[in-house]
TITOR-112796 format. One record per residue (C-alpha): residue number from 1; x, y, z. Coordinates in Angstrom, 1 decimal, decimal comma, m for minus. Layout:
BEGIN
+-----+--------+--------+--------+
: num :     xx :     yy :     zz :
+-----+--------+--------+--------+
: NUM :      X :      Y :      Z :
...
+-----+--------+--------+--------+
This chain:
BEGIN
+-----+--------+--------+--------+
: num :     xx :     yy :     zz :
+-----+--------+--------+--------+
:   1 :    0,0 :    0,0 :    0,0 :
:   2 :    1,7 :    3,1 :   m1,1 :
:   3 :    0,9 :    6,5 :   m0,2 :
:   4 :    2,0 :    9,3 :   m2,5 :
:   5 :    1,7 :   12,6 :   m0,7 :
:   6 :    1,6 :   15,2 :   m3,4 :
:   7 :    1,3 :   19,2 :   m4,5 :
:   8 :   m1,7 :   20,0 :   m6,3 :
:   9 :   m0,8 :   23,7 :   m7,2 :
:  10 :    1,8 :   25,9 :   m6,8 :
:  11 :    2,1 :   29,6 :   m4,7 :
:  12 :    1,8 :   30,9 :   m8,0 :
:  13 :   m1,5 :   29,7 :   m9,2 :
:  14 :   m3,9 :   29,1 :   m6,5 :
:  15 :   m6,7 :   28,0 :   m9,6 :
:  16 :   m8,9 :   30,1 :   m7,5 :
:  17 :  m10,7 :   31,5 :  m10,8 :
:  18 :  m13,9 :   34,5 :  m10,6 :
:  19 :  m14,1 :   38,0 :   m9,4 :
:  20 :  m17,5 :   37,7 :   m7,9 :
:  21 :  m17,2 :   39,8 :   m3,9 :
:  22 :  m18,0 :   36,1 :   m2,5 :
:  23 :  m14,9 :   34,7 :   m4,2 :
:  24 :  m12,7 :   37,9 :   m3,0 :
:  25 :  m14,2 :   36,8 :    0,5 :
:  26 :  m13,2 :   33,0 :   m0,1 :
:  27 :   m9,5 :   34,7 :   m0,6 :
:  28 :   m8,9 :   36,8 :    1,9 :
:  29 :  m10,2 :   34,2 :    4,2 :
:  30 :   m8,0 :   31,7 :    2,9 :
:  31 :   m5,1 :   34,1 :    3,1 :
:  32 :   m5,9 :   34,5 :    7,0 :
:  33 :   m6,3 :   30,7 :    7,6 :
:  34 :   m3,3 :   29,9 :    5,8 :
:  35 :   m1,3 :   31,7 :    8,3 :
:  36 :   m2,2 :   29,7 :   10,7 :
:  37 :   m1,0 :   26,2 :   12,2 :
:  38 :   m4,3 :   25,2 :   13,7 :
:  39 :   m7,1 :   23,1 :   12,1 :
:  40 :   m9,2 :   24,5 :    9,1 :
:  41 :  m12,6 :   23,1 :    8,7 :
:  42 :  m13,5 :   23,4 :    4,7 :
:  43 :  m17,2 :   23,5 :    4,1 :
:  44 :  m19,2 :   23,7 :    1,1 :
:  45 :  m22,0 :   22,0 :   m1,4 :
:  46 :  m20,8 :   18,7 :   m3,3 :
:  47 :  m18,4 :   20,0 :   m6,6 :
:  48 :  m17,8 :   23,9 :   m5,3 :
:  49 :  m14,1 :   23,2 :   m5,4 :
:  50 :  m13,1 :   22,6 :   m1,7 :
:  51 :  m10,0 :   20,5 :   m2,9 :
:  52 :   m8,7 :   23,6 :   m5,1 :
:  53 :   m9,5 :   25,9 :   m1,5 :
:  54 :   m7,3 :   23,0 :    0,4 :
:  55 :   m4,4 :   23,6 :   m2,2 :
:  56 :   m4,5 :   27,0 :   m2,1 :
:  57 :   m4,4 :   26,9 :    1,6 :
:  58 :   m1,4 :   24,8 :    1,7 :
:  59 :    0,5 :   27,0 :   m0,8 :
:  60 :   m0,1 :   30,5 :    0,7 :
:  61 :    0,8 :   29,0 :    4,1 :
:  62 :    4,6 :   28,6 :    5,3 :
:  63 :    5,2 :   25,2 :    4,6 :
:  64 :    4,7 :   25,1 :    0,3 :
:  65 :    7,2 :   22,7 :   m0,5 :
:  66 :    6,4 :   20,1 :    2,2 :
:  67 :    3,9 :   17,6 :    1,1 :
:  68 :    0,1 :   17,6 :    1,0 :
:  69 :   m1,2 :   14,4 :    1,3 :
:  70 :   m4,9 :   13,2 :    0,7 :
:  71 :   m7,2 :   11,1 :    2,3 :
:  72 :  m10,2 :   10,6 :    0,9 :
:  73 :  m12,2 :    8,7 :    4,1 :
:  74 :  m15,0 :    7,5 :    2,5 :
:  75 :  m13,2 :    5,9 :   m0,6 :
:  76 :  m11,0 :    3,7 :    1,5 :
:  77 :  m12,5 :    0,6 :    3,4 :
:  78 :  m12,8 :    1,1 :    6,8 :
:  79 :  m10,4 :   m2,4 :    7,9 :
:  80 :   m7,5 :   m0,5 :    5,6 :
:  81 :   m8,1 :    3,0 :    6,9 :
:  82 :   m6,1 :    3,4 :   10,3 :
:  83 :   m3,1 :    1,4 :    8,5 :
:  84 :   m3,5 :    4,0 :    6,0 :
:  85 :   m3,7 :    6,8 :    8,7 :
:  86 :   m1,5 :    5,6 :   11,1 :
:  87 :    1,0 :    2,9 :    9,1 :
:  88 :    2,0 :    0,0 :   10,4 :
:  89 :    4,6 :   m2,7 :   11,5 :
:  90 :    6,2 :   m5,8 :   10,2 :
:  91 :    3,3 :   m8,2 :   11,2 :
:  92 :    0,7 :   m6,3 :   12,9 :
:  93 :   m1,9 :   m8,0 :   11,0 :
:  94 :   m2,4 :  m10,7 :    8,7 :
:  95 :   m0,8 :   m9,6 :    5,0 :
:  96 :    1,2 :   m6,8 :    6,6 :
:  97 :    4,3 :   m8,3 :    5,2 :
:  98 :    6,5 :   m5,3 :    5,6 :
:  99 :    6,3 :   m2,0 :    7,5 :
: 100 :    4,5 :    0,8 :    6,3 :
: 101 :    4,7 :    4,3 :    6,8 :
: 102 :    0,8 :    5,8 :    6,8 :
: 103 :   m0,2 :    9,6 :    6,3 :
: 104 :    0,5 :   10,9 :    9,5 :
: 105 :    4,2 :   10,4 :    9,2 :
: 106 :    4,6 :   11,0 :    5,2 :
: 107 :    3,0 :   14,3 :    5,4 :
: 108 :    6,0 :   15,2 :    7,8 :
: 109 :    6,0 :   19,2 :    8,2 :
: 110 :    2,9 :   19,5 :    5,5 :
: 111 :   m0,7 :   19,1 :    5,2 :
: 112 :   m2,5 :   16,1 :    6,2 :
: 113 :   m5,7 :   16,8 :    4,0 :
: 114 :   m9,3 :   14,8 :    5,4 :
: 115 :  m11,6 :   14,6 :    2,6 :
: 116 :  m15,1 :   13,5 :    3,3 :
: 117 :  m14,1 :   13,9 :    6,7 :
: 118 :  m17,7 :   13,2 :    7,8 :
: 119 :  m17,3 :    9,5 :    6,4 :
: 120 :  m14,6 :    8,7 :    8,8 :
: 121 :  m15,3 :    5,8 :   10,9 :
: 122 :  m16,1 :    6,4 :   15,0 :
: 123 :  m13,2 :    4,5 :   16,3 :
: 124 :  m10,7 :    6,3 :   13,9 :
: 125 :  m12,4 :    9,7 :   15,2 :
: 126 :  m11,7 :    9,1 :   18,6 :
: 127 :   m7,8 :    8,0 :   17,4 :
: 128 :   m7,5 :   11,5 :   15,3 :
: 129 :   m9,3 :   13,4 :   18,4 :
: 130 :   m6,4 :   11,9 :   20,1 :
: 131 :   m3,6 :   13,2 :   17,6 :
: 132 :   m4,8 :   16,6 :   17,6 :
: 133 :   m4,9 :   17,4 :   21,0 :
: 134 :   m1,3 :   15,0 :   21,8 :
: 135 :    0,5 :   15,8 :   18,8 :
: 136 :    1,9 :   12,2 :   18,9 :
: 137 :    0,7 :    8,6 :   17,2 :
: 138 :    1,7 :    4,9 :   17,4 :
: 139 :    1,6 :    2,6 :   14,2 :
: 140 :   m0,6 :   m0,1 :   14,2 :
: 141 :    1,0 :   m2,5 :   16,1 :
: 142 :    3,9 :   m0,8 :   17,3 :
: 143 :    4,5 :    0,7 :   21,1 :
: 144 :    6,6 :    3,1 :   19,8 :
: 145 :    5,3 :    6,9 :   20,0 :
: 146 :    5,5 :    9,2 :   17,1 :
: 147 :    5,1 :   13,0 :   16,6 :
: 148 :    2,7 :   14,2 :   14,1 :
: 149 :    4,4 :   17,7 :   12,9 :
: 150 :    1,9 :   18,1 :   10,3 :
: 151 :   m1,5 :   20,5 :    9,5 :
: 152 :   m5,0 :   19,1 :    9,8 :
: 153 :   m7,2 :   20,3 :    7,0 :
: 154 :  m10,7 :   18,3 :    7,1 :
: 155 :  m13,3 :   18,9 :    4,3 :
: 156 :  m17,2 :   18,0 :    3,8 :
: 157 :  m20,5 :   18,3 :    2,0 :
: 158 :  m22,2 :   17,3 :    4,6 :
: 159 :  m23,5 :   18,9 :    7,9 :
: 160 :  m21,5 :   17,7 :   11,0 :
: 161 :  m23,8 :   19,3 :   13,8 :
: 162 :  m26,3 :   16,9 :   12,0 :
: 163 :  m24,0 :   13,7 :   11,8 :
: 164 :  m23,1 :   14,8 :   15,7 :
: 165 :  m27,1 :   15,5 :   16,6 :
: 166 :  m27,5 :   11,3 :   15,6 :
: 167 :  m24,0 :    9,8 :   17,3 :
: 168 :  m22,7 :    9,4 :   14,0 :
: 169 :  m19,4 :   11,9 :   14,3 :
: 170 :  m17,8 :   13,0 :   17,9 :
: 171 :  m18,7 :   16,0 :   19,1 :
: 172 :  m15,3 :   17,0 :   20,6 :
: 173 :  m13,8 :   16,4 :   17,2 :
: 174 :  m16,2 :   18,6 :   15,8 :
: 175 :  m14,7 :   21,1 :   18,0 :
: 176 :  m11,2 :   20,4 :   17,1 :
: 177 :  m11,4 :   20,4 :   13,8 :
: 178 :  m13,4 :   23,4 :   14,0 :
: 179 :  m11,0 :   26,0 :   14,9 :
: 180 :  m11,0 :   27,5 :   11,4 :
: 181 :  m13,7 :   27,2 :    8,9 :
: 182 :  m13,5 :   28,0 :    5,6 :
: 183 :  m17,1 :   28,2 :    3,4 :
: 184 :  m16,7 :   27,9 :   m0,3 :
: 185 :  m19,8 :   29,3 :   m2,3 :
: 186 :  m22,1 :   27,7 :   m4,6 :
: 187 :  m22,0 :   28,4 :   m8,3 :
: 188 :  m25,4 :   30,2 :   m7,9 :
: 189 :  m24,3 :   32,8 :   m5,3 :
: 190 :  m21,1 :   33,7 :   m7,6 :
: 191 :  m23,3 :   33,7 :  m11,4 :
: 192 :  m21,0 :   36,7 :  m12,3 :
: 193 :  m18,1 :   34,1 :  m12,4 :
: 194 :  m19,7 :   31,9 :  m14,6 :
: 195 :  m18,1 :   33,1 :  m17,8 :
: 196 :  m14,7 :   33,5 :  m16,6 :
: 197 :  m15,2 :   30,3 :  m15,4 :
: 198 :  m16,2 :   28,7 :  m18,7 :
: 199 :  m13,6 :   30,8 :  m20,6 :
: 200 :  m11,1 :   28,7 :  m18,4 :
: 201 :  m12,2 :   25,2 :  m19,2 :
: 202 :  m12,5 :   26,0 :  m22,7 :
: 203 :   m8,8 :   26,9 :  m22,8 :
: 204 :   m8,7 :   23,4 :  m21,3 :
: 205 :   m9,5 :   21,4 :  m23,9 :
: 206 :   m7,5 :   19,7 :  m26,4 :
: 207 :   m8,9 :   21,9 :  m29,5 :
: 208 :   m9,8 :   25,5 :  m29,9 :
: 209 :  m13,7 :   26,4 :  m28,2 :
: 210 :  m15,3 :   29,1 :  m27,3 :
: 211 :  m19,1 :   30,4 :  m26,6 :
: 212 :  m20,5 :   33,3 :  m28,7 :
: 213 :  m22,2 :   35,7 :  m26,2 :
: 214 :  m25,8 :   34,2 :  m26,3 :
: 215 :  m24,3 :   30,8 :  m25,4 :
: 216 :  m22,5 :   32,8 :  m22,4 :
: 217 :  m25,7 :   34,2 :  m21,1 :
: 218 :  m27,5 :   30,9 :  m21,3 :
: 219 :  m24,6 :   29,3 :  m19,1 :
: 220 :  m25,4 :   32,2 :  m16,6 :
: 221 :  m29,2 :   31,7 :  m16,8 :
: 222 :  m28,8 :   27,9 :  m15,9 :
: 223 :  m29,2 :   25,9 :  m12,7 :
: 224 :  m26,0 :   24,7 :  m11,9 :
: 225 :  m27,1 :   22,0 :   m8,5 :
: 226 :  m23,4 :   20,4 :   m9,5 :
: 227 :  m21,5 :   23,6 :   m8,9 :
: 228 :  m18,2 :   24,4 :  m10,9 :
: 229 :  m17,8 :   20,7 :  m11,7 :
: 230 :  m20,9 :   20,7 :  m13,2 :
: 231 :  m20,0 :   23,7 :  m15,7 :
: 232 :  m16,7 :   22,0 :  m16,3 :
: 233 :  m18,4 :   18,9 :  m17,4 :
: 234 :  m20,7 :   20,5 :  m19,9 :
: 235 :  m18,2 :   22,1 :  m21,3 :
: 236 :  m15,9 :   19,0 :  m21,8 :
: 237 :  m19,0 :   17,6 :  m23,5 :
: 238 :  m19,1 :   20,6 :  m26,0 :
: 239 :  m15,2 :   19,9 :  m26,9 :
: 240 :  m16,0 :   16,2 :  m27,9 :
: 241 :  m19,6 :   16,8 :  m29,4 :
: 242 :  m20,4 :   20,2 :  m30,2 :
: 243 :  m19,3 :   21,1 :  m34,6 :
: 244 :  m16,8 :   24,2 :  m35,0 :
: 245 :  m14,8 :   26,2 :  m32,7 :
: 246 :  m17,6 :   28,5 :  m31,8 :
: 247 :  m20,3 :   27,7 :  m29,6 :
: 248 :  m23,9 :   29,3 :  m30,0 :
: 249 :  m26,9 :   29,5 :  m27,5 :
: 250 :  m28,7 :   26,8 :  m30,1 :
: 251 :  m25,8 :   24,4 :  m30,2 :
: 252 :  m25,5 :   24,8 :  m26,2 :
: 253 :  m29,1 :   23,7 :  m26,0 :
: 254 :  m28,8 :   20,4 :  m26,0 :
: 255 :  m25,9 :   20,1 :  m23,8 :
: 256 :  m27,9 :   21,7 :  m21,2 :
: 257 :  m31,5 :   20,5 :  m21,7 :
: 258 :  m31,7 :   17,2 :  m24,0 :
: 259 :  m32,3 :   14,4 :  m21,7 :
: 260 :  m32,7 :   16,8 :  m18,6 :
: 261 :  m35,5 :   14,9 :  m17,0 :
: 262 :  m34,2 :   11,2 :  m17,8 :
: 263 :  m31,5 :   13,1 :  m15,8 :
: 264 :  m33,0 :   14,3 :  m13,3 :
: 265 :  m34,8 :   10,9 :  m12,8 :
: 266 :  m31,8 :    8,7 :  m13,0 :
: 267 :  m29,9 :   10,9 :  m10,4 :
: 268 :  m32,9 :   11,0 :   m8,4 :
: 269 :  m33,2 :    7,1 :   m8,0 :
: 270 :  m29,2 :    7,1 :   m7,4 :
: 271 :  m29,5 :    9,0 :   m4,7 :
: 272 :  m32,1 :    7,3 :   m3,3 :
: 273 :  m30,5 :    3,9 :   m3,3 :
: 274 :  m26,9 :    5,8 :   m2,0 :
: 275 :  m29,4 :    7,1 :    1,1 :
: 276 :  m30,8 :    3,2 :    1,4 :
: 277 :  m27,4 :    1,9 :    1,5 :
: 278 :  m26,5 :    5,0 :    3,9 :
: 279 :  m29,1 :    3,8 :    6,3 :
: 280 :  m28,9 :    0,1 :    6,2 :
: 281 :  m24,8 :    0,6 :    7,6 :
: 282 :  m26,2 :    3,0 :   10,4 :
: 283 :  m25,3 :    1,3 :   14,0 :
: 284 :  m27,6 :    0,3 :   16,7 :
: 285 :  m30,7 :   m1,6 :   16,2 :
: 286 :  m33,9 :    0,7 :   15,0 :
: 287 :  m32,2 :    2,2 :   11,5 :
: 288 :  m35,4 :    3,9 :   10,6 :
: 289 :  m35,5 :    6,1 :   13,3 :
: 290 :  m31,9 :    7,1 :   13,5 :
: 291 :  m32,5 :    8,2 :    9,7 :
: 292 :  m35,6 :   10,2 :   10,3 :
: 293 :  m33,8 :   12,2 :   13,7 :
: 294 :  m30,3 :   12,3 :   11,1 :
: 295 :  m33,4 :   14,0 :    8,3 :
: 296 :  m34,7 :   16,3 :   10,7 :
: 297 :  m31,5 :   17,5 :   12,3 :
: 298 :  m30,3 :   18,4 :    9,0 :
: 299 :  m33,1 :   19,8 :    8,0 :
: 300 :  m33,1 :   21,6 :   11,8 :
: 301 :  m29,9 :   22,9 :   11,2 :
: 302 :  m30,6 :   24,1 :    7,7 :
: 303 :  m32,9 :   26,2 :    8,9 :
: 304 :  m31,0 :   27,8 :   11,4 :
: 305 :  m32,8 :   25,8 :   14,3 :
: 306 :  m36,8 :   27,3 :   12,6 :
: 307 :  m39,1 :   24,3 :   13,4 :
: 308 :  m41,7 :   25,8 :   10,9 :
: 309 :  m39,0 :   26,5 :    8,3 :
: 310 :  m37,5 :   22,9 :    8,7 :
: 311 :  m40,9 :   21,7 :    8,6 :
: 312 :  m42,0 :   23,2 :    5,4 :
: 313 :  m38,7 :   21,9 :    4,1 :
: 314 :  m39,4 :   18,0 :    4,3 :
: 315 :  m43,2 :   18,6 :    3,9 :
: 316 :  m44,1 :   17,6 :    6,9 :
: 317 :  m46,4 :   19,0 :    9,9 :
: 318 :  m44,4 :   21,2 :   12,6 :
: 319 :  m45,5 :   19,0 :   15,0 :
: 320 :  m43,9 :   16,0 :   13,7 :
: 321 :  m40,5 :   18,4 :   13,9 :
: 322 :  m41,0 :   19,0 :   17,6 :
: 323 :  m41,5 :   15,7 :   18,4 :
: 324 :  m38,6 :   14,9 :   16,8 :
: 325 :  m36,5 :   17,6 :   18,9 :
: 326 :  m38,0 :   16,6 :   22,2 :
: 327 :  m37,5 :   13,0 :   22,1 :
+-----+--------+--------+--------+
């Protein structure tokens, strides 16, 4: 099992791209965080561009040229992940064949980067709790103590007051991990970014495209509930489908709207199964009703703690919200 810890951009070029006042905000608060050793919580919708933020972080801070290494904890299976975390020794468990140094100790001086932080697994969270507020780490299956010189940087979609409000993430780690928080807008509250944005992936692609100015305003006029990745995507489409170098409203159309409900059906059911499979791997015994409090403490928090708002939200009564919050 070899980790790679690795740079993903440079001091020069954050990739930070838009002018809009929230992505001057996302900036400055990047440059404050960055000066900082403590832990930076990175928040924002599914496809924003949190990894870019984390880069950028790590390159305006004072460690650029040590390693930022990246753990995405919900792709790797939970019996691999604190060997992967922690590393291991000759023998500690069955396959472990030689030692192995994890991501605490390869990301020496640098940035330990937490993707999907909220898919982590409850016995590693009490383990990283641990390293953040000791500093030190032993290798699975090793008595030897190690120091963990490194920067925390944790990122999610999700909603960790909710994942705490239903015992599926610790609260204290909540609180370590949220000494720093960094929000990264949605597409929709920076629109004005949207053709610099799309002027950047076109110079992307492997042959010359661009979009007349119709096409431009119809990008701008569009839901975008995928965010920046979402815009990229189409517009990686247009450079294998689309005829000519030069893009018009009409020719966008299709790579916008054809199929948009077969979409918006298919991604629909996916999702629905993804949440199935979500809640049959919940602990305890009555899944069902650790779903619906997970449901309404998102909602709950949402809403800024508004029972009617939250209510109105999952189409319920408000009285099935407050029963919810009392019990």
């Amino acid at each position: 099992m070899a980790i790679a810890p690795f740079l993903i951009c440079s001091p020069s070029d954050l990739g930070l791209v838009g002018t809009s006042a929230a992505m001057d905000r996302l900036r400055d608060t990047i440059r404050r965080v960055s000066r900082s050793d403590r832990p930076v919580l990175v928040v924002g919708p599914t496809g924003s561009g949190k990894e870019l933020v984390v880069s950028a972080i790590h390159a305006q801070g004072d460690r650029p040229d040590e390693p930022l290494v990246d753990v995405n904890c919900g792709a790797i299976p939970e019996p691999l992940m604190e060997s992967y975390l922690f590393g291991h020794e000759r023998g500690a468990f069955t396959g472990a064949a030689r030692r192995q140094d994890g991501s605490l100790t390869l990301v020496r001086r640098g940035t330990l980067f937490l993707d999907e932080i909220a898919e982590l697994p409850l016995a590693l969270q009490t383990k990283l709790l641990r390293v953040l507020e000791t500093r030190r780490f032993a290798p699975v299956g090793s008595a030897a103590v190690m120091p963990f010189a490194g920067r925390v940087v944790a990122a999610t979609h999700a909603s960790l007051p909710a994942r705490v409000a239903v015992n599926l993430f610790r609260e204290d780690l909540l609180y370590r991990l949220d000494v720093l928080t960094v929000r990264v807008p949605a597409l929709d509250e920076r629109i004005g970014d949207i053709p610099a944005l799309a002027e950047h992936f076109c110079r992307q692609q492997p042959r010359p495209l661009r979009l007349s100015p119709d096409a431009v305003d119809r990008l701008c006029a569009s839901p975008w509930p995928g965010n920046v990745r979402q815009l990229r995507n189409v517009i990686d489409r247009l450079a294998v489908f689309s005829d000519g170098e030069v893009v018009s409203a009409e020719a966008l159309r299709p790579f916008l709207d054809g199929g948009a409900v077969e979409r918006a059906n298919d991604n629909a059911e996916s999702r629905l199964d993804a949440l199935v499979q979500a809640v049959l791997r919940l602990p305890g015994g009555d899944k069902l009703e650790a779903a619906a409090d997970a449901i309404v403490a998102h909602a709950m928090a949402a809403c800024g703690g508004n029972k009617s708002a939250a209510a109105r939200l999952l189409g319920v009564h408000r009285k099935a919200i407050e029963r919810r919050v009392r019990a």
